[in-house]
C-alpha positions in Angstrom: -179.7 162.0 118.6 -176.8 162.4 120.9 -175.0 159.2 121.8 -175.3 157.9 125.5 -172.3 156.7 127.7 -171.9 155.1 131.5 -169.0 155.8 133.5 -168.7 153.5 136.5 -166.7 154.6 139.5 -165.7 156.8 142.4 -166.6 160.6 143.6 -163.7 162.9 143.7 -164.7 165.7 146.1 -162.1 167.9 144.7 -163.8 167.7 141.3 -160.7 166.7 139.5 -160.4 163.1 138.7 -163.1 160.2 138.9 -166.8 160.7 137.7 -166.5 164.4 137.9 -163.7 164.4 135.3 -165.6 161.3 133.6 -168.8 163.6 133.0 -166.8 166.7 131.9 -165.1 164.9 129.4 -168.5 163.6 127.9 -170.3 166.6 128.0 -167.4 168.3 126.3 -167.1 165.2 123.3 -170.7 166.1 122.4 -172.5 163.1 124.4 -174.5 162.5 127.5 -173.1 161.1 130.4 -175.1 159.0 133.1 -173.0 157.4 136.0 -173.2 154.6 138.5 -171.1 155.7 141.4 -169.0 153.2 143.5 -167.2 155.3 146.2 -167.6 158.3 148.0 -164.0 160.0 148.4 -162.9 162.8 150.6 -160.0 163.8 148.2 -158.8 166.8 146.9 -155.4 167.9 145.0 -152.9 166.5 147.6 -154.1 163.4 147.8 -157.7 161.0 149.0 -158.4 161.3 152.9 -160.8 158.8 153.3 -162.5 156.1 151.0 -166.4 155.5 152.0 -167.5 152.1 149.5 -170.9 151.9 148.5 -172.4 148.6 148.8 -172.7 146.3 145.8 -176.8 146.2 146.1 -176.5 150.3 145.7 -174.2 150.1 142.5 -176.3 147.7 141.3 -179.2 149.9 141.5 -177.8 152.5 139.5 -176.9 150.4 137.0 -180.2 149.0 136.1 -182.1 152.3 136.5 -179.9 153.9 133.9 -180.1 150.5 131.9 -183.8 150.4 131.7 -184.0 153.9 130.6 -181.1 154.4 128.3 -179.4 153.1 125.6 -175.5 152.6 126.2 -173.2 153.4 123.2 -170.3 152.7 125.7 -169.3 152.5 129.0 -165.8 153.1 131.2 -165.1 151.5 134.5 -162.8 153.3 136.8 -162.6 153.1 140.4 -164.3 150.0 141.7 -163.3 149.3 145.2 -164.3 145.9 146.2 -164.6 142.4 144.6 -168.1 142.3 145.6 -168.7 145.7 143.5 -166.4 144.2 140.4 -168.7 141.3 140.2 -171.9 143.4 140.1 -170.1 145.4 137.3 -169.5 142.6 135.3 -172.5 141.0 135.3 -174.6 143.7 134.4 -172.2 144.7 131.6 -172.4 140.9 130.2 -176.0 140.6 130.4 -176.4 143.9 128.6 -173.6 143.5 126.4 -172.3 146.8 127.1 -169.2 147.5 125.2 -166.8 148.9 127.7 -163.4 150.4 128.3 -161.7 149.0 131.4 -160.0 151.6 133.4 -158.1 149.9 136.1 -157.9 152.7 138.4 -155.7 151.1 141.7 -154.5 154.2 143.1 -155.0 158.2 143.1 -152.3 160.2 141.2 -152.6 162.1 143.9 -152.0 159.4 146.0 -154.3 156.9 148.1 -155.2 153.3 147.5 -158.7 153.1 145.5 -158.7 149.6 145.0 -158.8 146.0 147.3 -155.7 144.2 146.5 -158.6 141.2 147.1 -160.0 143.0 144.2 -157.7 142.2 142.1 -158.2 138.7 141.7 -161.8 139.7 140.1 -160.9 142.3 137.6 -158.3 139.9 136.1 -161.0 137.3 136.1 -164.5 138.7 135.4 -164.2 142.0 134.1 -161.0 141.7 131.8 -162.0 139.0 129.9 -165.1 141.5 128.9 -163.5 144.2 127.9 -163.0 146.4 124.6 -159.9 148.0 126.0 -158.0 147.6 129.0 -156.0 151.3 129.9 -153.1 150.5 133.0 -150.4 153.1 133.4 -147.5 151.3 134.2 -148.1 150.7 137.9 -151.6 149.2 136.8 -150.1 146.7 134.5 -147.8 145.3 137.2 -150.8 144.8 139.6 -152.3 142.8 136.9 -149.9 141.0 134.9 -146.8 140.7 137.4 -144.8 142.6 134.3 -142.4 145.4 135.2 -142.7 147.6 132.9 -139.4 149.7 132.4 -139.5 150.2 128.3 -141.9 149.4 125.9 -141.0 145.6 125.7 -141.8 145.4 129.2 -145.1 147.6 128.2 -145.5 145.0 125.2 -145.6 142.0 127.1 -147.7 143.6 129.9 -150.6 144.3 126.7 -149.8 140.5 125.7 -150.8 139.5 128.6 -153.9 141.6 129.6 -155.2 140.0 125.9 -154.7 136.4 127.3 -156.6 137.2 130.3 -159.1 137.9 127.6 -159.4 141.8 126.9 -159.8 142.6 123.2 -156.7 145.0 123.1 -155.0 147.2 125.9 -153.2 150.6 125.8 -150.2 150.7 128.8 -149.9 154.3 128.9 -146.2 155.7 129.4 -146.8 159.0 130.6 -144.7 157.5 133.5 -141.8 156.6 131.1 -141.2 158.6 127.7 -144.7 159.3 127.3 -144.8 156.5 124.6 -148.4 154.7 124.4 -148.2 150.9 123.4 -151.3 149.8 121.8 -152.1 145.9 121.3 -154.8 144.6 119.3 -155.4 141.9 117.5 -152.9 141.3 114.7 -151.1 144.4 115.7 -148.9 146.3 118.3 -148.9 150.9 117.4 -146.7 152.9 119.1 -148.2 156.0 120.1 -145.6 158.5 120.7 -146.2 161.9 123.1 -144.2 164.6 124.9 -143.9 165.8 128.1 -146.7 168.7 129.0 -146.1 171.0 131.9 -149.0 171.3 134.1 -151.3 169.9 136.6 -152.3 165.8 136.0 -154.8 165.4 138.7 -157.2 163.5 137.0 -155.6 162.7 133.6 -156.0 158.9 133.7 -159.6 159.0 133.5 -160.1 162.3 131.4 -157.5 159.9 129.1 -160.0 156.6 129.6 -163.2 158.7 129.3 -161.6 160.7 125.9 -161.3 156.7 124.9 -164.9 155.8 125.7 -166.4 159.3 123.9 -164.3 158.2 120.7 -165.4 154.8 120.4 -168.8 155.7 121.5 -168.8 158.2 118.0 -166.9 155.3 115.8 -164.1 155.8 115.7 -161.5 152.9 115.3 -160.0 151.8 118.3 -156.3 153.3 117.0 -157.6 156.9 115.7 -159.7 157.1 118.8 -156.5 155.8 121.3 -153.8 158.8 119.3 -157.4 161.4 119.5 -157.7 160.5 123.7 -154.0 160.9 124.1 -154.0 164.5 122.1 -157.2 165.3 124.0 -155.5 164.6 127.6 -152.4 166.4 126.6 -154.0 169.4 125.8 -155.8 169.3 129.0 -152.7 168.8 131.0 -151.2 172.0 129.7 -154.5 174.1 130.6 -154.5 172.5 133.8 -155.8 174.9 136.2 -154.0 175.9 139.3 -156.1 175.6 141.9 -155.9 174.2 145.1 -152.1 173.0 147.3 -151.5 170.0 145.0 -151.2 168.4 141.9 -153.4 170.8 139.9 -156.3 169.3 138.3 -156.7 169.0 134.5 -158.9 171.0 132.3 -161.1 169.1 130.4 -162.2 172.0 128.3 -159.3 173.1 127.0 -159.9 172.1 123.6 -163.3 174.1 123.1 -161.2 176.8 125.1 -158.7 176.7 122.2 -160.6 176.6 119.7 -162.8 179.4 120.6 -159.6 181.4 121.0 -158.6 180.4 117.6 -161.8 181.5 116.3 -161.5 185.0 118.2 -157.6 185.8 116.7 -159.3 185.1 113.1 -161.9 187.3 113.5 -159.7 190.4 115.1 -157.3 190.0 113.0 -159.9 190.0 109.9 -161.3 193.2 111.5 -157.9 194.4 111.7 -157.1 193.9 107.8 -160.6 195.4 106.7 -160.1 198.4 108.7 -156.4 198.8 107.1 -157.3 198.4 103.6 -160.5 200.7 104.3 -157.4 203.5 104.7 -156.3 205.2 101.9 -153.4 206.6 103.2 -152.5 203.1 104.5 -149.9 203.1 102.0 -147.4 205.7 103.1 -146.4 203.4 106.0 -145.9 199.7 103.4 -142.9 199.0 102.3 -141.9 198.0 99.0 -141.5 194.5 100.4 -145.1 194.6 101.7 -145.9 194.0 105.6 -148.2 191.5 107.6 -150.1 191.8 110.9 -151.0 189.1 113.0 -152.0 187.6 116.1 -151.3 184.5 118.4 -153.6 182.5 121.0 -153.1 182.5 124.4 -150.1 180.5 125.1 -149.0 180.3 121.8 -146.1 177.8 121.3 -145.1 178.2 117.3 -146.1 179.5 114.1 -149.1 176.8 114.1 -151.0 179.6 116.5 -150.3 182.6 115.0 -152.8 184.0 112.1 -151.9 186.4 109.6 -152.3 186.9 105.8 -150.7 184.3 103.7 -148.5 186.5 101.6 -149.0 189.8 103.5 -150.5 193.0 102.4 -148.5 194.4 99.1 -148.9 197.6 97.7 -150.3 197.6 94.1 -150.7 201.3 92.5 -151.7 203.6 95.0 -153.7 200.9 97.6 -152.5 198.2 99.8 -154.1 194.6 98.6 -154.2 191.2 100.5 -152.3 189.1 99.0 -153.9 185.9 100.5 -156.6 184.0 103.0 -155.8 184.7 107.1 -154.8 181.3 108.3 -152.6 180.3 111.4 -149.0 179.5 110.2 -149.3 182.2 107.7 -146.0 183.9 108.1 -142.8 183.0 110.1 -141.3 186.8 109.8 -144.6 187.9 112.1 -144.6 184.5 114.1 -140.7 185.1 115.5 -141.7 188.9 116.3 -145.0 188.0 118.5 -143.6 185.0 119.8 -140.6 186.9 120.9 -142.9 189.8 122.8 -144.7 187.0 124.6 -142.0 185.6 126.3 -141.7 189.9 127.6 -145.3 189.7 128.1 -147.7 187.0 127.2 -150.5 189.5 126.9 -148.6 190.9 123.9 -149.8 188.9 121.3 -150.2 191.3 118.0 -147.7 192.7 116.0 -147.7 194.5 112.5 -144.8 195.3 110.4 -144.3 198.7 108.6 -141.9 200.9 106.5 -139.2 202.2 108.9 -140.0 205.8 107.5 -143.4 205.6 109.8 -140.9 205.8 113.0 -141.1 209.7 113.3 -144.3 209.4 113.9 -144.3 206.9 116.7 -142.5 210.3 119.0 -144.9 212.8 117.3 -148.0 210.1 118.5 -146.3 209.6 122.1 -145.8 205.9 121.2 -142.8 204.3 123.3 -140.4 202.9 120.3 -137.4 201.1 121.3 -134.1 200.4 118.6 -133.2 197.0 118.4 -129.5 197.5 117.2 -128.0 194.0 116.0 -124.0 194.7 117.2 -125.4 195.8 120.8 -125.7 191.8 122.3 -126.3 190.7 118.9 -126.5 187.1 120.0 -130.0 187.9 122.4 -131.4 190.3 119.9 -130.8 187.3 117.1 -132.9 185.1 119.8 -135.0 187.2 120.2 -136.3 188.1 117.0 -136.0 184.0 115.8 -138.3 183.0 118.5 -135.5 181.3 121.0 -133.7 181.6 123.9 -134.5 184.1 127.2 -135.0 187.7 126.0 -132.8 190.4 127.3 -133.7 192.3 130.3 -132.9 195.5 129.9 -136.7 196.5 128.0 -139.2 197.2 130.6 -141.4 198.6 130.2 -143.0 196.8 127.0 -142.5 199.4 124.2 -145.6 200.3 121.7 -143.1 199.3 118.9 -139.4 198.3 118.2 -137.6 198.9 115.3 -133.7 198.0 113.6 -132.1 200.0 111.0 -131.4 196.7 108.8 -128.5 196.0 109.3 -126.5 192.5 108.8 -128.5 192.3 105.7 -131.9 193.1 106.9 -134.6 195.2 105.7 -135.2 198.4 108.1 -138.3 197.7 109.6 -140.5 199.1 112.4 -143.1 196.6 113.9 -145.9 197.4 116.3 -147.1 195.6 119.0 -150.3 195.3 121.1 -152.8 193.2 122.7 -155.1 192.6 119.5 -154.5 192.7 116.2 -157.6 195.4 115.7 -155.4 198.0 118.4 -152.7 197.8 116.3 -154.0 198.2 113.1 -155.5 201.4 115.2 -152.2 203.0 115.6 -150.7 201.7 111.9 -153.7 203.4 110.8 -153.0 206.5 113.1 -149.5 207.0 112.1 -150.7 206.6 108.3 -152.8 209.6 108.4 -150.0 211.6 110.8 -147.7 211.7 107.8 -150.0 212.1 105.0 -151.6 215.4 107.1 -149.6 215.9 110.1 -152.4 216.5 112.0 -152.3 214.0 115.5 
C-alpha cells in the first residue's frame, strides 16, 4: 500500500514552490500526498504579490478531515503565516503524533515576506520542540536562533541551538554559502557537501523539505534520506524549466526524466550494436584496434552519461564480436568524442569509431567529413577531442563525420556522428556494404 504524507502550507499561483511543488515531489517519490493549505498567494516567478491567510478554524478543518480518513507516515510544514495558524498546526500534529519535518519557510526565494515576525515567537515555542527535523536556510536560522550564519560553525551552532529549543535534529542548508549542508543529530554533526547547479531555484526549499519528508516517510535514516533530498533538489535545479520573467521554477521530475532518458540511450544503442553485428560486411570498416559506438543523455556532463560497449566491438576471424555489457561510463575514447560534438550541437549525441580506410566512402555516400589535423590549432583540436575547453569555430555546419590521419602518436581514425546511436550505426552499416560492393 502506498505510504501517505501531509504537507501543510501556502498556494503558489505560479505552480513553482509551496504545496504545488510539495505534491509534485510526493507524487514523483512513489507516495500520496494530501494537503492542508494555509495561504492563498498571488505569486509567480518574480516574486509574491499579495498574501491572502486562511483562518486558523479553516486549517484546522483540513487537518482533521484528512486525519480522520488517512493514515500519516509523515508530514512537512511550510508556509504558516500567523501564530494563530502555528498553534492549530501544532496541536493537531501533537495529538496525533504526526512525525513531521519542520520547514521554516519565512520568505519567498522569489522574494516576499510569508511569515508574521509575531509568528515567530510560536514556531520557536510550540512547533520546534515537535519536530523530527528542522530545515532553515541560512536566513531561517537567524530568524530563529539570533546566529549569523557565515561558515559552517556559524551553521553548527545555529543546529545546536534549534535542538535546545527542542527539535530532534536540524539540517541549515548552505546553498546560500558553499552549498555545504550541516546536519545535527543526536550524538552527531555530518557535513553534507554539494556544488553549485546552474538553473532556476524557484521552489527548491520545499521540493528540498518535501524530498526529506518522502524519504523518511519510506525509512530511510535521517542522514541517507538528508544526502538523497539534497541529490534530488540538485538535480531538479539543473532541469529547472524556463518559464516565466523570473527565477525559473524547479523541475521536480527530473529524476524520472533522467532516468527514462537513460533507459532510451541503452536501448538505441543495443539496437544499434544488434543491427551492426547482424552485417557481415561490418568488418571491412573495424580496425585492428576494434571500435565502439555510443550515446549520451541529454545534457550529458561526463563519461557517467555516455553508454557504450565495455571493451568495444573487436574483430575475431571474419565477424565483429562484442566484447562486453552496454553500460554508461563504458569507454572514455567515445565519451571525449560525443561530449566534444555537444558542446557544437547538443543534439549530437552519438558517435561511432571506424577504420580510416571507410573515409572514401563517406564522399562516394555524400556524407559531410571534416579533417581534424593536430598541427592546425593543435591546442583546440586537443580540447576538443579530451572533452575541454570551447570548441573552435570555424566547423559549421556540424559534419556527418570527422576524421585525423594519426598523427602525434594516434591511431588514424574516422568517427561518425549523429543524433542516435541506431542512425549511425545506419551509415557505418552503409559505408560497410559501399566498399564490399560499391553499389550506394
Amino acid at each position: 500500500m502506498p505510504k501517505v504524507v501531509l504537507t501543510i502550507g501556502g498556494s503558489d499561483s505560479g505552480g513553482g514552490a509551496g504545496i504545488q511543488a510539495d505534491l509534485k515531489t510526493f507524487s514523483i517519490l512513489g507516495l500520496h500526498g494530501t494537503c492542508a493549505i494555509t495561504a492563498v498567494t498571488a505569486q509567480n516567478t518574480m516574486g509574491v504579490q499579495k498574501v491572502f491567510g486562511l483562518g486558523p478554524e479553516v486549517v484546522a478543518s483540513q487537518l482533521t478531515s484528512i486525519t480522520n480518513d488517512f493514515s500519516i507516515a509523515f508530514a512537512k510544514t511550510g508556509m504558516l503565516f500567523s501564530a494563530e495558524i502555528v498553534d492549530v498546526v501544532a496541536e493537531h500534529l501533537k495529538r496525533k503524533r504526526i512525525a513531521f519535518v519542520l520547514d521554516p519557510v519565512v520568505e519567498a526565494e522569489a522574494g516576499g515576506r510569508l511569515l508574521r515576525p509575531s509568528a515567530v515567537k510560536s514556531v520557536q515555542e510550540h512547533l520546534i520542540p515537535l519536530a523530527r527535523v528542522v530545515t532553515p536556510n541560512i536566513f531561517e536560522a537567524e530568524a530563529l536562533t539570533g546566529v549569523r550564519v557565515k561558515d559552517l560553525e556559524g551553521a553548527e551552532l545555529a543546529a545546536r541551538k534549534l535542538m535546545d529549543l527542542g527539535a530532534k535534529a536540524a539540517v541549515v542548508k548552505g546553498g546560500h554559502l558553499d552549498c555545504t549542508d550541516l546536519l545535527r543529530e543526536e550524538g552527531a554533526v555530518h557535513q553534507l557537501q554539494g556544488k553549485r547547479v546552474v538553473g532556476g531555484n524557484h521552489g527548491v526549499g520545499c521540493t528540498y523539505s518535501a524530498a526529506l519528508t518522502s524519504f523518511l516517510a519510506l525509512g530511510s535514516p535521517l542522514l541517507d534520506a538528508a544526502l538523497k533530498s539534497k541529490e534530488f533538489a540538485a538535480l531538479a535545479v539543473a532541469k529547472s524549466m524556463d518559464v516565466g520573467h523570473g527565477a525559473g521554477p524547479v523541475n521536480q521530475a527530473a529524476t524520472k526524466l533522467e532516468e527514462a532518458d537513460r533507459f532510451r540511450v541503452l536501448c538505441d544503442v543495443q539496437e544499434a550494436v544488434e543491427r551492426l553485428l547482424a552485417e557481415p560486411n561490418l568488418i571491412t570498416v573495424i580496425s585492428e584496434a576494434g571500435s565502439n559506438i555510443g550515446e549520451a543523455i541529454s545534457g550529458a556532463t561526463g563519461d557517467q552519461d555516455i553508454a557504450a560497449v565495455k571493451g568495444g566491438l573487436i574483430r575475431s576471424g571474419n565477424r565483429v564480436h562484442q566484447s562486453g555489457c552496454l553500460k554508461f561510463g563504458a569507454d572514455g575514447r567515445i565519451s571525449r568524442i560525443i561530449l566534444a560534438a555537444m558542446r557544437f550541437d547538443p543534439m549530437v549525441r552519438a558517435a561511432m569509431i571506424l577504420n580510416i580506410e571507410a573515409l572514401p566512402a563517406c564522399d562516394a555516400l555524400g556524407l559531410n567529413a571534416e579533417h581534424i589535423d593536430p598541427r592546425d590549432a593543435p591546442d583546440e583540436w586537443e580540447k576538443m577531442f579530451r572533452g575541454r575547453g570551447p570548441p573552435p569555430r570555424n566547423v559549421a555546419p556540424f559534419p556527418d563525420a570527422v576524421w585525423e590521419n594519426g598523427e602525434r602518436g594516434r591511431e588514424p581514425m574516422l568517427m561518425l556522428l549523429g543524433e542516435h546511436a541506431s542512425e549511425v550505426a545506419e551509415v557505418a552499416i552503409r559505408i560497410s556494404r559501399y566498399l564490399n560492393d560499391g553499389k550506394i
